[in-house]
LUMMI-643720 format. One record per residue (C-alpha): residue in one letter; residue number from 0; x, y, z. Coordinates in steps of 0.25 Angstrom, whole numbers. Layout:
REM residues N
NODE   residuo   num       u       v       w
NODE         A   NUM       X       Y       Z
...
***
This chain:
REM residues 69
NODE   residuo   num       u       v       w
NODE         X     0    -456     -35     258
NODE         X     1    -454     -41     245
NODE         X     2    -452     -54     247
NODE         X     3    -468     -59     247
NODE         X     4    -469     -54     233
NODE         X     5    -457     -59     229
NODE         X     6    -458     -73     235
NODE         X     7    -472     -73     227
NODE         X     8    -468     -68     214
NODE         X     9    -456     -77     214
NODE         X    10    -446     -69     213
NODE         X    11    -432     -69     219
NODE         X    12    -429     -65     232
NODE         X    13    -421     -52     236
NODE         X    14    -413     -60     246
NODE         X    15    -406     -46     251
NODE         X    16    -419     -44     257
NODE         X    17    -424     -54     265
NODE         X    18    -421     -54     279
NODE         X    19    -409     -63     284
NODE         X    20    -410     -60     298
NODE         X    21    -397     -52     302
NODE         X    22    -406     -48     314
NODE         X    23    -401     -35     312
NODE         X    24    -415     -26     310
NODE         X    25    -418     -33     325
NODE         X    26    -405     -29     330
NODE         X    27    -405     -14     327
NODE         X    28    -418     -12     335
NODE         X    29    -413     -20     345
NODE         X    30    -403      -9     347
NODE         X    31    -410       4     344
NODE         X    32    -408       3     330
NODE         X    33    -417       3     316
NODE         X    34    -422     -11     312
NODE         X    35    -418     -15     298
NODE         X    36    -409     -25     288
NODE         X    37    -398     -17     290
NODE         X    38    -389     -31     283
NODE         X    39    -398     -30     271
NODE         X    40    -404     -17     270
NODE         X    41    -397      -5     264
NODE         X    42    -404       5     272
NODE         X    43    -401      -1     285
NODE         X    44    -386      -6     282
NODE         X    45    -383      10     278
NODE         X    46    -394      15     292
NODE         X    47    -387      21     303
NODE         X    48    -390      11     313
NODE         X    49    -383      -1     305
NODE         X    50    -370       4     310
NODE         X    51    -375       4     324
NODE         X    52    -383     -11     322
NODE         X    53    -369     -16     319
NODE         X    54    -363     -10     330
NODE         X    55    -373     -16     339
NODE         X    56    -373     -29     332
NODE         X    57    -356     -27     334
NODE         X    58    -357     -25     347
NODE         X    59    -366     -37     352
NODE         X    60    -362     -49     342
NODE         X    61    -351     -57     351
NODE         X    62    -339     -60     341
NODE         X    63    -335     -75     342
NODE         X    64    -318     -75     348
NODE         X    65    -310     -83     339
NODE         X    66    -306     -98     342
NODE         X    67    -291     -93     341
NODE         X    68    -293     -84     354
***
């Protein structure tokens, strides 16, 4: 919410909290679970459902099989 204000007065950006679309705060709704930055935002990397988001996110990402196999 800062970033207007900050862009304005010239000051510096605070990078850590710009979005960098990890797609993560549509994710958890999309399965039941809280929408937030749960890569950025302290509140939502220590909430309950961050645990299950990765299990979700665990479970449906296809792993690439290795050229040796």
């Amino acid at each position: 919410p800062e970033f207007p204000a900050d862009v304005l007065a010239g000051r510096t950006l605070q990078m850590k909290l710009l979005c960098r679309t990890f797609s993560d705060c549509t994710t958890g709704p999309r399965n039941g679970l809280v929408s937030g930055c749960y890569p950025l935002d302290s509140f939502y990397k220590s909430h309950p459902d961050a645990e299950k988001l990765r299990h979700c996110k665990a479970i449906t990402t296809p792993r690439v099989r290795s050229q040796s196999q």
